[in-house]
N, CA, C and O atoms as a GROMACS GRO file, in nm:
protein
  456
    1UNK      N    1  -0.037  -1.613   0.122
    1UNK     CA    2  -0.052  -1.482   0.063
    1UNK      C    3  -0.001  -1.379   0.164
    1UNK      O    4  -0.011  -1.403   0.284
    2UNK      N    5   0.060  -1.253   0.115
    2UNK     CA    6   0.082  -1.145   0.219
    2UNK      C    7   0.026  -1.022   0.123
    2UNK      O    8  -0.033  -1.017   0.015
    3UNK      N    9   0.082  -0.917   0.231
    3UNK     CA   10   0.007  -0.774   0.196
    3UNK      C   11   0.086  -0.723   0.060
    3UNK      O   12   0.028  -0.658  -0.027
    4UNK      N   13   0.217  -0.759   0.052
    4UNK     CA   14   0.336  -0.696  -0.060
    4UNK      C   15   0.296  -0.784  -0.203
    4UNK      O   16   0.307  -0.737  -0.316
    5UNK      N   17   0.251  -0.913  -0.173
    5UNK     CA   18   0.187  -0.995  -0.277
    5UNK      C   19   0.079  -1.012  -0.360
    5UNK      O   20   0.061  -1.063  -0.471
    6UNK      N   21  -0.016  -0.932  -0.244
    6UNK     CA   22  -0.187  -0.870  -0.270
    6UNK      C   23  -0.194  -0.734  -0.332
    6UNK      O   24  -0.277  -0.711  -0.421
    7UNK      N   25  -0.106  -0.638  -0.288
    7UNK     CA   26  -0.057  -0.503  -0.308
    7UNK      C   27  -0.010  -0.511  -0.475
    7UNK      O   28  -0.060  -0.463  -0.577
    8UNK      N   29   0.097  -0.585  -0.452
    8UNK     CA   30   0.157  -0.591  -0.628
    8UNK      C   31   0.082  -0.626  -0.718
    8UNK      O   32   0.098  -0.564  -0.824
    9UNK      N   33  -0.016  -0.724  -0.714
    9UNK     CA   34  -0.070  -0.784  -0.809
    9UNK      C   35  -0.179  -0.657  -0.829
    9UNK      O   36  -0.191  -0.617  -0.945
   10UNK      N   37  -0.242  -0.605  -0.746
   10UNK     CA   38  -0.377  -0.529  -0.700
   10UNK      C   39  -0.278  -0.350  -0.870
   10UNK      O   40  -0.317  -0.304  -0.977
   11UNK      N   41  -0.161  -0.328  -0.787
   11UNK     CA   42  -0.133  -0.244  -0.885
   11UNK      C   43  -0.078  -0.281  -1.032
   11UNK      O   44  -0.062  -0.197  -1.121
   12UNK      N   45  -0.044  -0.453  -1.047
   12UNK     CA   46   0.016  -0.473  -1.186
   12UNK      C   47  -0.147  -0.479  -1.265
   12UNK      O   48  -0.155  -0.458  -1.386
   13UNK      N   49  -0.222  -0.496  -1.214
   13UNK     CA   50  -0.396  -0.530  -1.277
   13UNK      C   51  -0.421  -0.371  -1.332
   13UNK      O   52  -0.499  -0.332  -1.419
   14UNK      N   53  -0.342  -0.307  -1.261
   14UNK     CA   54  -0.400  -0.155  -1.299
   14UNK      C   55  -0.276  -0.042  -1.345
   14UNK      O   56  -0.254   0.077  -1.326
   15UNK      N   57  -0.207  -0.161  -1.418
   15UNK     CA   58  -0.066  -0.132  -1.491
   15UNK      C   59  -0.006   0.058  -1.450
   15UNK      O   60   0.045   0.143  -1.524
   16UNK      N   61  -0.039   0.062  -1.312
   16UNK     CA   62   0.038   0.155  -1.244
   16UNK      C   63   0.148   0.098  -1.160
   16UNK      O   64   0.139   0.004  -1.081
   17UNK      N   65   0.303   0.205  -1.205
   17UNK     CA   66   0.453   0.165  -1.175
   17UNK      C   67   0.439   0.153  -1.010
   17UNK      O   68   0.365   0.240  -0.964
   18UNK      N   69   0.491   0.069  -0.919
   18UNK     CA   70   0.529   0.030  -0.797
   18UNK      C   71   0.661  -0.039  -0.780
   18UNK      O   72   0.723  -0.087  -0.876
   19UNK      N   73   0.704  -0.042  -0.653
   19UNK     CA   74   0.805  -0.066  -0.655
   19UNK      C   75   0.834  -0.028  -0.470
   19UNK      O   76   0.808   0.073  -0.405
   20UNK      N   77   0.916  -0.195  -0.418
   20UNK     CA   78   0.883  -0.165  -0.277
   20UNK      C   79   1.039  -0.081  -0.202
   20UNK      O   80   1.159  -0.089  -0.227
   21UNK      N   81   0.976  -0.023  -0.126
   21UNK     CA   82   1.099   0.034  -0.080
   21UNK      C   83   1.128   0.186  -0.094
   21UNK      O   84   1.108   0.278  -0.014
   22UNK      N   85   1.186   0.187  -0.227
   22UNK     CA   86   1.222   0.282  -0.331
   22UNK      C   87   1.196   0.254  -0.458
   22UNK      O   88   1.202   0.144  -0.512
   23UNK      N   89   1.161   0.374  -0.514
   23UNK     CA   90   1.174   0.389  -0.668
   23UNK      C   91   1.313   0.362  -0.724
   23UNK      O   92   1.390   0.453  -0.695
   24UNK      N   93   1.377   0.246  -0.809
   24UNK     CA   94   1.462   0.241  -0.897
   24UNK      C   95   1.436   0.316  -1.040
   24UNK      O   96   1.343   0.320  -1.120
   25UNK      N   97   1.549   0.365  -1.032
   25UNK     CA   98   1.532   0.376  -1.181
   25UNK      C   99   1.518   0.525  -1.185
   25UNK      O  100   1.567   0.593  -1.095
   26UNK      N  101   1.427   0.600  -1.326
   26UNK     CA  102   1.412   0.708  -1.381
   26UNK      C  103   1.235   0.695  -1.309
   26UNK      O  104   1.165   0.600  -1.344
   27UNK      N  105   1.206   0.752  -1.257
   27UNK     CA  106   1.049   0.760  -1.201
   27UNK      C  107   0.963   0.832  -1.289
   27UNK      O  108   0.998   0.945  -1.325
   28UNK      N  109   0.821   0.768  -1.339
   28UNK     CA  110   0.722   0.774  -1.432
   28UNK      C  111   0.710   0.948  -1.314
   28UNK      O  112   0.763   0.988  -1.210
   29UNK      N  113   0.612   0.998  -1.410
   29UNK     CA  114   0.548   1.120  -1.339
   29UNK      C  115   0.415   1.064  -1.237
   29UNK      O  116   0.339   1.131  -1.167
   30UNK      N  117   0.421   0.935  -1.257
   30UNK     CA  118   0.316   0.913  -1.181
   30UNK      C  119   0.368   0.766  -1.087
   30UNK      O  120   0.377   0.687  -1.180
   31UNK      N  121   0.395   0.708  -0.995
   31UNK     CA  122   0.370   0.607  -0.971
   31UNK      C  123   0.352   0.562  -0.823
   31UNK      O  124   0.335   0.657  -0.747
   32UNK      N  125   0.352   0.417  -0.753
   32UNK     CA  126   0.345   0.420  -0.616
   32UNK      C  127   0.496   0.368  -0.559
   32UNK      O  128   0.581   0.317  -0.633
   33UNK      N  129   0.512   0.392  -0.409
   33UNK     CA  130   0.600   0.301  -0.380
   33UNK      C  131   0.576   0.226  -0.225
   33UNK      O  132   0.592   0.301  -0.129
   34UNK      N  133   0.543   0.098  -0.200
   34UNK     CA  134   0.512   0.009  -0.106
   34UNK      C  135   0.640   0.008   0.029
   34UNK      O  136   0.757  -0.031   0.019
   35UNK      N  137   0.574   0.059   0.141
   35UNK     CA  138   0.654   0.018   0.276
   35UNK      C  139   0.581  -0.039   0.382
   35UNK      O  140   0.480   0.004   0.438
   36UNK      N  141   0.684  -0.195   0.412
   36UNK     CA  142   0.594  -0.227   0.459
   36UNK      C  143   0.611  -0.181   0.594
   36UNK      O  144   0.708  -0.110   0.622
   37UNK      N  145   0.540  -0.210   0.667
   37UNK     CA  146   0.512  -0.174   0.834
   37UNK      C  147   0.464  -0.208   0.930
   37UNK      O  148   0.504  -0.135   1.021
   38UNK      N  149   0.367  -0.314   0.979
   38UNK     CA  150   0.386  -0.384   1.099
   38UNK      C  151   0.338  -0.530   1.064
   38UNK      O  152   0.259  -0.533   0.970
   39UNK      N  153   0.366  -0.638   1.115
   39UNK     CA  154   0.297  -0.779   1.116
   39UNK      C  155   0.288  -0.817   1.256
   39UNK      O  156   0.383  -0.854   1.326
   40UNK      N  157   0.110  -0.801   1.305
   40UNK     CA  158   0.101  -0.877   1.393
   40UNK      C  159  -0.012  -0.945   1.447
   40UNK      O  160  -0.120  -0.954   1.389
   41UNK      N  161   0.017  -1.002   1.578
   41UNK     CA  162  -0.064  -1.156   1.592
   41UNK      C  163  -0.175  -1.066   1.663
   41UNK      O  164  -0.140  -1.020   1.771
   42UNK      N  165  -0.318  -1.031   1.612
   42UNK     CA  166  -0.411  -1.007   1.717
   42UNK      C  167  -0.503  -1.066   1.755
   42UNK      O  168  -0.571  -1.023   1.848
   43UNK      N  169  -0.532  -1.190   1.686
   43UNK     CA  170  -0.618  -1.339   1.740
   43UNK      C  171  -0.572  -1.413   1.767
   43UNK      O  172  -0.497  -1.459   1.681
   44UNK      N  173  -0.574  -1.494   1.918
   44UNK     CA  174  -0.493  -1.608   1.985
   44UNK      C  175  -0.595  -1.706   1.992
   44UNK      O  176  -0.713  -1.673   1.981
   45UNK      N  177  -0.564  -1.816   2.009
   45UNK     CA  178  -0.686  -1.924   2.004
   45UNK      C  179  -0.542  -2.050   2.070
   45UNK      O  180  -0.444  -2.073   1.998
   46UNK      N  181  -0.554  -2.106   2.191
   46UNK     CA  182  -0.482  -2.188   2.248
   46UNK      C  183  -0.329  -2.157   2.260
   46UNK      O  184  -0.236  -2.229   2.226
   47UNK      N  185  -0.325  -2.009   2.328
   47UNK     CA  186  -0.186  -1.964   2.324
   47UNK      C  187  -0.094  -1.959   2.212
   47UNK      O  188   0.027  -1.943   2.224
   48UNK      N  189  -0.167  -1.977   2.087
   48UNK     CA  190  -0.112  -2.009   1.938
   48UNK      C  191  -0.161  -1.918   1.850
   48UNK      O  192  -0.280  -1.932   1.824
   49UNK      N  193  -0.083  -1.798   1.781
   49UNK     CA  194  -0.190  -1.679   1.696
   49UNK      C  195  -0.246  -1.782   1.547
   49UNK      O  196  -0.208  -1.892   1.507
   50UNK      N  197  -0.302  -1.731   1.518
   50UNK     CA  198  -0.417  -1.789   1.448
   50UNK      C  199  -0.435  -1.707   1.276
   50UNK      O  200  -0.445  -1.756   1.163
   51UNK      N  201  -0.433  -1.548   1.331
   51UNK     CA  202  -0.439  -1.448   1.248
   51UNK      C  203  -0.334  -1.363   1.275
   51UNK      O  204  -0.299  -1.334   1.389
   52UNK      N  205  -0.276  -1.315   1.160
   52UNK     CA  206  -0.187  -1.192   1.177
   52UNK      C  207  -0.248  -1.093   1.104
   52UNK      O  208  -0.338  -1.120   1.025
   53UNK      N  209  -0.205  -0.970   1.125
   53UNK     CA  210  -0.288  -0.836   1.095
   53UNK      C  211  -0.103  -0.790   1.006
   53UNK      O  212   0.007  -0.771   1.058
   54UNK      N  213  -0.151  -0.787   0.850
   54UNK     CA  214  -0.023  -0.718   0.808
   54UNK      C  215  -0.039  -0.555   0.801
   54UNK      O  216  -0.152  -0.536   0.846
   55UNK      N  217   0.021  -0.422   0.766
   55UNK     CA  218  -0.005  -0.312   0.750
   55UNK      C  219   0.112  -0.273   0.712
   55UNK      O  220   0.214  -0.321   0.762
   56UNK      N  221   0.113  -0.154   0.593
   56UNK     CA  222   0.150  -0.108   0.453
   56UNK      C  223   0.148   0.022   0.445
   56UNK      O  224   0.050   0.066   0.505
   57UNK      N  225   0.240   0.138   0.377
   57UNK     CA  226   0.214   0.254   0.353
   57UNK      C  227   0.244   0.237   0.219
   57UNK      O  228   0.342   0.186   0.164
   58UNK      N  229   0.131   0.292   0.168
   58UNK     CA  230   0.137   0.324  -0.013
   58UNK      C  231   0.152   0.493  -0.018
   58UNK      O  232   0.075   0.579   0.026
   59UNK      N  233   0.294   0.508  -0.096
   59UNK     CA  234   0.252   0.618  -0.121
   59UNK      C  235   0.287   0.670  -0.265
   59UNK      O  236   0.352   0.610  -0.352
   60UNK      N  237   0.227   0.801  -0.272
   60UNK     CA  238   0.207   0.787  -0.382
   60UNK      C  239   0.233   0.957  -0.444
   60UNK      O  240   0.183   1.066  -0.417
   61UNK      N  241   0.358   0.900  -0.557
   61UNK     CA  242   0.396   1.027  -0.623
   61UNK      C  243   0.341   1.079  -0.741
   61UNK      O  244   0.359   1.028  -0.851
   62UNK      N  245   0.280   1.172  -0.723
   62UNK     CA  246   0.281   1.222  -0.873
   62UNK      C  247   0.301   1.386  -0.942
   62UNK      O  248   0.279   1.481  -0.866
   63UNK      N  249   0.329   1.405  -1.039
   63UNK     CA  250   0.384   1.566  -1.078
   63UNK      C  251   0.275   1.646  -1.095
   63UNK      O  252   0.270   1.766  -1.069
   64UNK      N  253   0.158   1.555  -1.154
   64UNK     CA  254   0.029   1.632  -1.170
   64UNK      C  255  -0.083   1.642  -1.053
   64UNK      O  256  -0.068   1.641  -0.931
   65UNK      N  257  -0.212   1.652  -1.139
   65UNK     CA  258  -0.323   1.640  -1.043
   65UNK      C  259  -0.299   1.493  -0.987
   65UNK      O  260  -0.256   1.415  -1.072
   66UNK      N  261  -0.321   1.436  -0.850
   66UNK     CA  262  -0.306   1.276  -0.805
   66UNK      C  263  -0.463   1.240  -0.772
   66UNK      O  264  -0.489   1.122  -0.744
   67UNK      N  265  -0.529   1.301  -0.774
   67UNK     CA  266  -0.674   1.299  -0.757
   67UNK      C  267  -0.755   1.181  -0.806
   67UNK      O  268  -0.840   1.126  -0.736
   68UNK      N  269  -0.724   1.144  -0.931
   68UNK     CA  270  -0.775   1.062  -1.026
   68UNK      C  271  -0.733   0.892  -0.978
   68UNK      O  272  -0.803   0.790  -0.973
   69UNK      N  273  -0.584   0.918  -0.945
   69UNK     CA  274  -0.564   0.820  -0.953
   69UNK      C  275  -0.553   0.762  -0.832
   69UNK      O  276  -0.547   0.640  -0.827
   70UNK      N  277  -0.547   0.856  -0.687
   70UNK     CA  278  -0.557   0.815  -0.569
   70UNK      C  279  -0.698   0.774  -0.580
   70UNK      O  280  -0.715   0.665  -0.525
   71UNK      N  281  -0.794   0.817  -0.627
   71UNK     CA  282  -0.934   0.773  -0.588
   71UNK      C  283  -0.977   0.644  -0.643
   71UNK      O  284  -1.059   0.576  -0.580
   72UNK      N  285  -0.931   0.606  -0.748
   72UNK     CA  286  -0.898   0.493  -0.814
   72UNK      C  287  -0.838   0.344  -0.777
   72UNK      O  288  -0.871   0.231  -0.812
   73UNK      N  289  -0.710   0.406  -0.670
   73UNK     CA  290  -0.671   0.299  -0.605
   73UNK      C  291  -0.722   0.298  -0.473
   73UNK      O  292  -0.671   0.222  -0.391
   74UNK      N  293  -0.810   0.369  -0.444
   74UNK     CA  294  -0.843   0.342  -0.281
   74UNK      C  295  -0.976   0.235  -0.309
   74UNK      O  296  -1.022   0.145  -0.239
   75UNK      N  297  -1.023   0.298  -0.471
   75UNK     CA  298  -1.232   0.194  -0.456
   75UNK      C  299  -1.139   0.089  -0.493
   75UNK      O  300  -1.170  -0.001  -0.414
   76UNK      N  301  -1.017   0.034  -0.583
   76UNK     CA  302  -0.961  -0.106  -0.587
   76UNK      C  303  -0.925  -0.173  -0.443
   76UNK      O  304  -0.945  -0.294  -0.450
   77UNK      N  305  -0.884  -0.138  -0.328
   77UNK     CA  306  -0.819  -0.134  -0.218
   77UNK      C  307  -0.945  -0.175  -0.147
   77UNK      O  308  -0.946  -0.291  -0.105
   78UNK      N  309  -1.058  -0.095  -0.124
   78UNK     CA  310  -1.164  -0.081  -0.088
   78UNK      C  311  -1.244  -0.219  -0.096
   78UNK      O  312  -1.296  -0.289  -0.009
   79UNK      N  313  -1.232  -0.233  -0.264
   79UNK     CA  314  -1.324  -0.372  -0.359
   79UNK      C  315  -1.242  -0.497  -0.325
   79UNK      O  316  -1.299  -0.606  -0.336
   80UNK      N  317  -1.065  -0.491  -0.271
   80UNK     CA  318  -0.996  -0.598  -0.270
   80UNK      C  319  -1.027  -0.619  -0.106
   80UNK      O  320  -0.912  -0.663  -0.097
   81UNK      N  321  -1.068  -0.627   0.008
   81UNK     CA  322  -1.124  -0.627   0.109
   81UNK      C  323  -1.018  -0.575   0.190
   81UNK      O  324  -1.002  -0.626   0.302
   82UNK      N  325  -0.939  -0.479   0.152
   82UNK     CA  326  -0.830  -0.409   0.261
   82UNK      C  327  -0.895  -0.327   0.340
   82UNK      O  328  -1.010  -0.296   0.310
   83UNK      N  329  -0.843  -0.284   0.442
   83UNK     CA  330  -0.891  -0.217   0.564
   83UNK      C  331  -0.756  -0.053   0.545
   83UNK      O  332  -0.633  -0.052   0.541
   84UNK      N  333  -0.855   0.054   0.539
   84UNK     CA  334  -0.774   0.156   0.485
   84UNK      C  335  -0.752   0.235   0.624
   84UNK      O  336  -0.858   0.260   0.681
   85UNK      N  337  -0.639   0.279   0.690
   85UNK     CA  338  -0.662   0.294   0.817
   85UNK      C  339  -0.591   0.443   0.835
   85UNK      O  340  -0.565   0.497   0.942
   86UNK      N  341  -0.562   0.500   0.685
   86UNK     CA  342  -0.534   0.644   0.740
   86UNK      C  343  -0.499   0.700   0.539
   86UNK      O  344  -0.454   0.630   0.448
   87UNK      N  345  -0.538   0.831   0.534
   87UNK     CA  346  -0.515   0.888   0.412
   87UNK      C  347  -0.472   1.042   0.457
   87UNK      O  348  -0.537   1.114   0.534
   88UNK      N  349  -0.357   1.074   0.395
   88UNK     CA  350  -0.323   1.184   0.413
   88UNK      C  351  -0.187   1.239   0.303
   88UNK      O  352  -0.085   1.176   0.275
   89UNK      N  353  -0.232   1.386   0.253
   89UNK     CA  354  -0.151   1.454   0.176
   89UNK      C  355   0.008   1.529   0.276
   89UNK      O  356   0.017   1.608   0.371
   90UNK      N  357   0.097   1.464   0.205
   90UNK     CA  358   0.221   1.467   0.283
   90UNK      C  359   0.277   1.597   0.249
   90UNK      O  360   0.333   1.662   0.337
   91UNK      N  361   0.263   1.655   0.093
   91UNK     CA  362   0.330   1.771   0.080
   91UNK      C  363   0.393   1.783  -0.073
   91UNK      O  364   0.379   1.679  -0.138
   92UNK      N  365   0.438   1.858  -0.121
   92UNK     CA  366   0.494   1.908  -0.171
   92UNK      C  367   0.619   1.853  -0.235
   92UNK      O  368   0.697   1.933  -0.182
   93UNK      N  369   0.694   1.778  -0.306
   93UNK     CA  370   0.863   1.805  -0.272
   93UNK      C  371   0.956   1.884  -0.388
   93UNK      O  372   1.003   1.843  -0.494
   94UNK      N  373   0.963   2.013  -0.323
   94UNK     CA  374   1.029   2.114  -0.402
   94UNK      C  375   1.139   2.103  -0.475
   94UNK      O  376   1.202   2.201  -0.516
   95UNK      N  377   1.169   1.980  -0.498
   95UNK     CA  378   1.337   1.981  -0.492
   95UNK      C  379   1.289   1.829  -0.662
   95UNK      O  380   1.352   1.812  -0.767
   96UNK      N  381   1.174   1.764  -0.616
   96UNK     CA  382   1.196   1.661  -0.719
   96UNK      C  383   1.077   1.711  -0.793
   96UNK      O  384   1.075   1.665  -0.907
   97UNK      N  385   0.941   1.819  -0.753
   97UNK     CA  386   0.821   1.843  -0.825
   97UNK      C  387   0.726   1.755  -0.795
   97UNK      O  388   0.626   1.753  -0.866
   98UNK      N  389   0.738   1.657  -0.673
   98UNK     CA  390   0.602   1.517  -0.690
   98UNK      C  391   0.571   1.590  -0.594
   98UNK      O  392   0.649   1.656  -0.525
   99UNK      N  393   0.400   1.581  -0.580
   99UNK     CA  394   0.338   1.608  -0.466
   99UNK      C  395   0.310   1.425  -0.423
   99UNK      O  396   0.293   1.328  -0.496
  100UNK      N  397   0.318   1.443  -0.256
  100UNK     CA  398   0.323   1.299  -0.222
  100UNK      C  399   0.221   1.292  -0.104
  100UNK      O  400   0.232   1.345   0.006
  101UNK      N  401   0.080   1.185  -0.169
  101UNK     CA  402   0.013   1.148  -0.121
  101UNK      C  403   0.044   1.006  -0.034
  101UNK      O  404   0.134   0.935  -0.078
  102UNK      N  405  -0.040   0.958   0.105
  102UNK     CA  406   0.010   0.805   0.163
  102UNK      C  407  -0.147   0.780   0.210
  102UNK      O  408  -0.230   0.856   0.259
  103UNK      N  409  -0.150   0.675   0.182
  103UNK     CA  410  -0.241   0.576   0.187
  103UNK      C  411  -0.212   0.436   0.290
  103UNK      O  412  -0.175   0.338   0.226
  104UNK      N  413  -0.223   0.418   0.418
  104UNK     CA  414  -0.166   0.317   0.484
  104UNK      C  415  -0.309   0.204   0.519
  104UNK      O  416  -0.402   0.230   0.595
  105UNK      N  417  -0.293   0.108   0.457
  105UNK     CA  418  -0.378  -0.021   0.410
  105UNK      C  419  -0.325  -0.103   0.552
  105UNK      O  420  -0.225  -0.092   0.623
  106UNK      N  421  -0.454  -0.194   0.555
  106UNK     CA  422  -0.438  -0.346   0.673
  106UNK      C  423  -0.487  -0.426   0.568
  106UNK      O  424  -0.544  -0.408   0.460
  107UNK      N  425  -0.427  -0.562   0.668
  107UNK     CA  426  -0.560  -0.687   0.590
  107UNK      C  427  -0.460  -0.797   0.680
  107UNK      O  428  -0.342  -0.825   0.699
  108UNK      N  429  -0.616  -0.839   0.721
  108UNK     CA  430  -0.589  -0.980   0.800
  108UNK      C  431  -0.545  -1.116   0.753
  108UNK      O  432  -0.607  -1.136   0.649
  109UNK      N  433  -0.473  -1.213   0.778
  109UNK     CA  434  -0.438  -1.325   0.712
  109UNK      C  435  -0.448  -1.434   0.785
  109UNK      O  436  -0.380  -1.410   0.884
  110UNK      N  437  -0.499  -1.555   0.798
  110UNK     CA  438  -0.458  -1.661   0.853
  110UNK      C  439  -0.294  -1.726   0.870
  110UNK      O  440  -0.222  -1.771   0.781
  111UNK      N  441  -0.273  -1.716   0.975
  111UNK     CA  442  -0.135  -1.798   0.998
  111UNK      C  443  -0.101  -1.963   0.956
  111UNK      O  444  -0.149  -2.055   1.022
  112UNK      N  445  -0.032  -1.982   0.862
  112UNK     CA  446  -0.022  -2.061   0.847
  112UNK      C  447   0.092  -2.181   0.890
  112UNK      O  448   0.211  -2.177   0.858
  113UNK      N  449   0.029  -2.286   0.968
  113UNK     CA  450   0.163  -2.357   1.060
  113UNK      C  451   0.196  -2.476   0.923
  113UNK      O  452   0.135  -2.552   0.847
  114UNK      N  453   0.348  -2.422   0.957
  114UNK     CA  454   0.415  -2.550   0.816
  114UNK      C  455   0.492  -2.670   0.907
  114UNK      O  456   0.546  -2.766   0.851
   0.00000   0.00000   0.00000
């Protein structure tokens, strides 16, 4: 399992538009878009990591109030055992009308040796 795999499913359950990277396409007035951002080893156990720590910026556009639906995906985020490690209103963007909220999520994983 990873964070982009846990992430997607977490927003297709709550049939809000995502999409990693960038938005393709014609963009809903509302939706998220997933970047990912660091993978790393912070439990060692015999010079061999054990656990990796993935971390994620969700952010999140919308034309209207985002209130509803940021609060919405943080108690899902919250209930899915992610580790929420920063929330903050980015601004404005004058030019497309989304105000853009980010939400940057952790969550630990076992390493798996193949």
């Amino acid at each position: 399992m990873s964070i982009l795999s846990e992430l997607n499913s977490l927003f297709d359950a709550l049939s809000v538009p995502v999409e990693t990277g960038v938005f393709s396409g014609v963009p809903p007035d509302e939706y998220f878009v997933i970047t990912p951002m660091t993978d790393t080893f912070e439990v060692f156990a015999d010079n061999r990591p054990r656990h990796e720590v993935q971390e994620a910026r969700l952010s999140l556009f919308a034309k209207g109030n985002y209130m509803t639906l940021k609060n919405q995906v943080v108690k899902e985020l919250l209930d899915a055992d992610f580790t929420i490690t920063d929330r903050r209103y980015i601004g404005h963007e004058d030019d497309t009308g989304y105000h853009h909220y980010a939400i940057d999520v952790a969550k630990e994983y076992e390493v798996k040796e193949e």
